[in-house]
C-alpha positions as CSV (number, residue, x, y, z in Angstrom):
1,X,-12.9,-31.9,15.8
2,X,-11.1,-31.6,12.5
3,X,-9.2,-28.6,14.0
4,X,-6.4,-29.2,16.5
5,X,-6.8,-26.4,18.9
6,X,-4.5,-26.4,22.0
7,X,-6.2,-26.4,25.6
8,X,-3.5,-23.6,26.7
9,X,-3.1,-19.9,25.3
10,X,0.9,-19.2,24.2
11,X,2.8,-18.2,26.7
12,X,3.6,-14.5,26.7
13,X,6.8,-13.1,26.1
14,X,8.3,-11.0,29.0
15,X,7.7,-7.4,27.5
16,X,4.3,-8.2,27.3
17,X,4.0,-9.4,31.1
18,X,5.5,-6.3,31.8
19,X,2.8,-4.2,29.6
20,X,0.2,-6.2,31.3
21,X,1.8,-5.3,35.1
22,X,2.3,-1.5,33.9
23,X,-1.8,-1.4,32.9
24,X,-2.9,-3.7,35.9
25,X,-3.2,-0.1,37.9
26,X,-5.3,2.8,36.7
27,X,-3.5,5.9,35.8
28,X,-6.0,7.9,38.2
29,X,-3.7,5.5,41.2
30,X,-0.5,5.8,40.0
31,X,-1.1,10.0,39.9
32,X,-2.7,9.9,43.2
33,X,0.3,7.9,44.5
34,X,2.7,9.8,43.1
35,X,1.2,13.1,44.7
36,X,1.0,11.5,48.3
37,X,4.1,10.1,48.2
38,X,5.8,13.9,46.8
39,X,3.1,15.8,50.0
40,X,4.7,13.4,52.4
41,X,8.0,13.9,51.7
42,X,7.7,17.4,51.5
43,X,6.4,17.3,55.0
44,X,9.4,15.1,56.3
45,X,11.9,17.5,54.4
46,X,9.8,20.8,56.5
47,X,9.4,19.3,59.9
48,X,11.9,20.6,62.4
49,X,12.5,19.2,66.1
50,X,10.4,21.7,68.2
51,X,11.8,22.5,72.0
52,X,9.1,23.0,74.1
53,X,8.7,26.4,75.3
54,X,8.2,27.1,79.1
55,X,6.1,30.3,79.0
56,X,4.9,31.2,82.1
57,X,1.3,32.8,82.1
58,X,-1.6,32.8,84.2
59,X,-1.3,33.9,87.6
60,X,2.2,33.6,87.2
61,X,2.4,36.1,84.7
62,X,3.8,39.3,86.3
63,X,5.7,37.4,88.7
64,X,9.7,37.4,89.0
65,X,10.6,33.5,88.3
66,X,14.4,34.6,89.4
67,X,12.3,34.5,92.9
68,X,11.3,30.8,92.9
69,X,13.2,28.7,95.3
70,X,15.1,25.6,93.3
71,X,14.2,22.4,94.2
72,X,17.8,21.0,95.8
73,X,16.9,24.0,98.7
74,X,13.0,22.6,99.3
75,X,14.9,19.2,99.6
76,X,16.9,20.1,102.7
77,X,13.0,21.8,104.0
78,X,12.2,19.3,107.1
79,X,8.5,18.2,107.0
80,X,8.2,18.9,110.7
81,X,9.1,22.3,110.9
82,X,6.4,24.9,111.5
């Protein structure tokens, strides 16, 4: 034990905590983040509100809608009446 070595390391100055955070995640991650995170906001910059549509198809197809009754006239229909 003729040399006096220290139990502890030197403590590392703060630009080289910060090299050691930048290199902690693999270049392959950061790219792969980086391209989700542009897709994604792409997407939220290109979505619009969609209205629903009513198309009528089916059997209704080739008929008159103007024709059907509203619904405030079937409420004044009494159940009973033949």
């Amino acid at each position: 034990m003729a040399q006096s070595t220290s139990r502890f390391r030197l403590p590392k100055t703060a630009s080289e905590e910060e090299i050691c955070c930048l290199r902690a995640v693999p270049k392959s991650t950061k790219y792969k983040n980086k391209w989700s995170a542009k897709i994604l906001e792409e997407w939220q910059r290109e979505r619009t509100v969609k209205v629903p549509v009513l198309d009528v198809t089916g059997i209704f197809k080739d008929y008159d809608v103007a024709k059907v009754q509203s619904l405030a006239d079937v409420s004044l229909i009494n159940e009973y009446a033949d």
